[in-house]
C-alpha angles and dihedrals in degrees: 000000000000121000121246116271139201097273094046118088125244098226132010112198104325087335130114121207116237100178134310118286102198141298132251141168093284103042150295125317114218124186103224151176136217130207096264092062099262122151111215140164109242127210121209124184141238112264091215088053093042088067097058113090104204077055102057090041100056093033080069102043090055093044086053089062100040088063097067087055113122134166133117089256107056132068101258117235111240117166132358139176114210099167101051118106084255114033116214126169123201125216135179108298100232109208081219130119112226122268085241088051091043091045101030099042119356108049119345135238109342122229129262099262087053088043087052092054090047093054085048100055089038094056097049090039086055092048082058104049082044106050082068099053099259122131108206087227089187110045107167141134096268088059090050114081118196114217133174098265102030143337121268133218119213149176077034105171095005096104098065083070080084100049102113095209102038085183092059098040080236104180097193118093122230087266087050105249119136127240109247148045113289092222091053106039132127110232086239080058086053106049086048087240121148108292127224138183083269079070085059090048093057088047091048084052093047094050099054085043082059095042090054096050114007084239125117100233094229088043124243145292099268095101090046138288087261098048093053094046084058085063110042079051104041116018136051130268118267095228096162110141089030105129117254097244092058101036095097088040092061100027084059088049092052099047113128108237109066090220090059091059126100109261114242087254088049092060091042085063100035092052095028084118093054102049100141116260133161110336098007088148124054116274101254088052089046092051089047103053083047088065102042080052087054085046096073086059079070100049120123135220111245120283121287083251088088103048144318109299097221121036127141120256131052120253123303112266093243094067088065121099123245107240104257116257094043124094121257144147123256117263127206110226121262138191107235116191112272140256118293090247115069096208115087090226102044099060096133108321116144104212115262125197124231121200106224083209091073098053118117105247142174134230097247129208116216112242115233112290121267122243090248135071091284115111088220135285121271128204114223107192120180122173113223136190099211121144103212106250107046110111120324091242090070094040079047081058086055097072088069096079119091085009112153101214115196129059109274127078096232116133118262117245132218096214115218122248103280125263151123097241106103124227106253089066104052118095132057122302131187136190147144113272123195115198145122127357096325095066109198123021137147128258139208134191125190111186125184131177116276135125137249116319090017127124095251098158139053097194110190133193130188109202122188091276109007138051116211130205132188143150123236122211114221108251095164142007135174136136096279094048151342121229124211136196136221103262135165130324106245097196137312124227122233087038121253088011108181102196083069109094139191110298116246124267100227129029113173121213128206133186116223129220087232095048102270138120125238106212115196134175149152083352088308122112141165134162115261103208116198111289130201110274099179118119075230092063104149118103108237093239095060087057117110138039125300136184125232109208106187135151125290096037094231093069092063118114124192097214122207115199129188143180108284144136122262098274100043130106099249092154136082131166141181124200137220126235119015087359088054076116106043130098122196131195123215125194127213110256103160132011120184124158078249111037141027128204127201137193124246114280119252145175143200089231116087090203089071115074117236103249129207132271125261148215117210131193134184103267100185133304105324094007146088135190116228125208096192113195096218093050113107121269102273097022111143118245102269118239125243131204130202118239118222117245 
């Protein structure tokens, strides 16, 4: 935070200034405080823009809606003042660093688990800029503020102010410039074309690109704007070092076409086990961001160069802002004298006691012991619902969390769920098995923490006609390989299949040099590579519907494939003939970039055979190639072709 200067105001509405938070393309951004003691960011426009008049009116008319924006994730809008000579609009001041200060400079990309949480808070704060009829426009890092409970959006709507043809959703301004940040644009944004919550969507996708790898997904500026919009319209995202299990979430936010992107409810659902809670960072971010919180405790009013800093009687009237919707006359700001109390935080706040007993906590395991003296350093994380500006005794509060307790200077650390798999074998994992009667199938492995005796593997296999299910149990686990047991059987499909027999006894897993998984049982083998683990899985170039023209004629399908999780029907087909009238379902058994396996088909109607599963790989723009179980040996990979829409 900068200090006032001389061309800042002191106060702007009831607010008095505490320093300058930062400038962008639209105005100036105050820390502030109000009578009451609450601390708030303050807006304050452009001058230039403050003398257009489509501006102002439609300024108003988004801040207006803002205003009716709720929801846990975003800076809530407080105050504005759209009629002054130069409009401002107060929200929520949120005690965060950016995500592009945490990524860019604090900490570096965060880990999946803390990606996963992110992508949880911005879609619901996006449900809720949306439910009013807002799209955010300029999603980015720098709008998205990382606190300890939870990230926050901000300056959500604010940006349409600039569209130059609000009927249109015109995104370019009268001197032809495009709302937005070109790292973090939609190609409709681009293109300057109508935008819609599925631009958000696309934004959303290249942020958590970013969050993962610290990387923008279509590259910077260095090489030129230009050259950076080419990419973010025309070529694919770079995603290498995303995590596997967040790959499909953020390719499928990153797809071209709006209509092809997950919808906002969609990636609730898709990320509703990842909604951040307790220590959803990593423990040294979480310290840190405890201390920048404590920090405010030391903020100072503005120098004595721009009044006196105690003098008797609140501010004149006519520095408060008239409530938005009713008439009034445009004011000039003024500098009124100041509070009676010459402390930020003390501006009439009788003291209030807080019982520690009735503070949120969490149980607490001691990190290792440090090679000092120390006996070991201890995080203490409580989650608090404080708004920064109620009385100093609850921001004091504040300074607890991220607080290292003990008498040595080692890092906290979050400890990982207990269990005896290590870490090289849990994940998904895919490959092509050969054994028994059924010659060549595909096989799955989903492998989670757990000890001894647990369930710590869905193993999937999707035989020519049947797709088989079940759960293993751990019997042994070290470095060189894991060892799992027969289990239970988790479903069949389709019910009751015959051809899926008892699981083996005993499977064998080895970690490879090269990050594979040797997979050995009963003298077969074969190598499991990483598989996609997202609840988004499919890859955005096996969406759509696409037509199977095969001989005889009666054997066609015309295949419709959606978003979905390995385990989800995502396939449906119809068939031609004598099958004119049948439907079948597919469920996802496999999802790689590459390669897509489906279930066997299968239909309520007794009267439509069930057909084979099937493997499909990307055959060229507009075109897949199709390896079908229940074709006869030899026969070559079918061709299909993508239906218009």
């Amino acid at each position: 935070m900068q200090p006032i200067s001389a061309e800042d105001p002191t106060w702007i509405g009831p607010y008095r200034l505490l320093g300058r938070l930062g400038e962008g393309g639209m105005g100036r951004v105050y820390l502030a405080r109000s009578e009451g003691g609450r601390t708030v960011a303050v807006k304050l426009i452009l001058r230039q823009l403050a003398q257009d008049g489509e501006f102002r009116q439609r300024f108003a008319q988004e801040v207006a809606a803002a205003r009716r924006v709720g929801g846990r994730w975003t800076a809530p809008v407080l105050d504005a003042d759209t009629g002054a000579a130069v409009p401002w609009v107060a929200t929520g001041y949120i005690p965060g660093p950016s995500l592009s200060e945490v990524v860019g400079k604090d900490h570096g990309p965060l880990p999946d688990t803390s990606v996963r949480a992110l992508a949880s808070g911005l879609s619901q704060a996006l449900e809720s800029i949306h439910s009013v009829g807002l799209v955010h426009r300029d999603l980015k890092p720098s709008n998205v503020l990382v606190t300890v409970d939870g990230p926050r959006v901000i300056d959500f709507g604010i940006a349409r102010a600039l569209d130059a043809h609000s009927a249109a959703g015109d995104v370019r301004t009268r001197t032809g410039a495009v709302v937005g940040s070109p790292g973090f644009m939609s190609p409709e944004q681009v293109r300057g074309e109508s935008i819609t919550p599925a631009s958000d969507v696309f934004c959303l996708g290249a942020v958590l690109a970013y969050a993962a790898t610290g990387r923008m997904p279509f590259g910077s500026a260095d090489s030129g704007v230009h050259s950076l919009m080419y990419r973010i319209v025309q070529e694919e995202p770079d995603l290498v070092g995303v995590p596997q299990r967040l790959t499909g979430l953020v390719r499928a936010c990153l797809i071209k076409d709006p209509a092809g992107r997950p919808s906002v409810a969609e990636l609730i659902e898709a990320t509703r086990d990842a909604e951040p809670a307790g220590a959803w960072l990593p423990g040294a971010l979480l310290a840190e961001l405890g201390q920048r919180a404590a920090r405010l405790l030391d903020a100072e009013l503005p120098a004595s160069a721009h009044g006196p800093v105690a003098q008797s009687g609140p501010p004149p009237q006519s520095a408060q802002p008239p409530h938005l919707g009713l008439p009034y006359a445009p004011t000039a700001f003024q500098t009124p004298p100041p509070a009676p109390h010459p402390h930020p935080y003390m501006h009439h706040v009788p003291p209030q006691h807080v019982a520690p007993q009735h503070l949120p906590s969490q149980h607490l395991a001691p990190s290792p012991p440090g090679n000092g003296s120390g006996s070991g350093a201890r995080l203490a994380v409580i989650v608090l619902s404080i708004v920064i500006g109620v009385p100093v005794v609850g921001i004091v509060l504040l300074v607890v969390i991220g607080m290292i307790v003990g008498d040595d200077d080692k890092t906290p650390e979050i400890r990982e769920p207990i269990g005896a798999v290590p870490d090289a074998y849990v994940g998904a994992w895919e490959g092509v098995m050969r054994a028994g009667t059924e010659g060549e199938f595909q096989g799955r492995f989903d492998i989670v923490q757990g000890e001894k005796g647990r369930m710590v593997a869905t193993v999937t296999y999707t035989l020519p006609h049947a797709l088989c299910q079940d759960r293993a149990p751990l019997v042994s686990a070290s470095d060189e390989k894991v060892v799992l047991g027969g289990g239970s059987r988790a479903k069949t499909v389709p019910a009751g299949a015959k051809s899926c027999a008892k699981a083996s006894q005993n499977q064998v897993l080895k970690a490879q040099p090269d990050g594979t998984l040797l997979w050995e049982t009963m003298g077969a083998s074969t190598t499991l590579k990483p598989a996609e683990t997202s609840d988004l899985a499919v890859h955005p170039k096996f969406i759509g519907t696409w037509d199977l023209p095969v001989k005889p004629a009666v054997n066609s399908l015309r295949v419709t494939i959606k978003q979905g999780a390995v385990g989800d029907e995502v396939a449906t087909a119809t068939g031609a003939g004598s099958f004119k009238e049948c439907r079948w379902k597919a469920v996802l058994s496999g999802a790689h970039s590459d390669r897509l396996v489906l279930g066997p088909l299968t239909s309520a109607k007794s009267a439509c055979p069930v057909r084979g599963s099937m493997v499909l790989t990307p055959a060229g723009e507009g075109k897949l190639y199709a390896s079908r179980a229940d074709r006869p040996k030899g026969t070559v990979q079918e061709e299909l072709n993508r239906r218009d829409p």
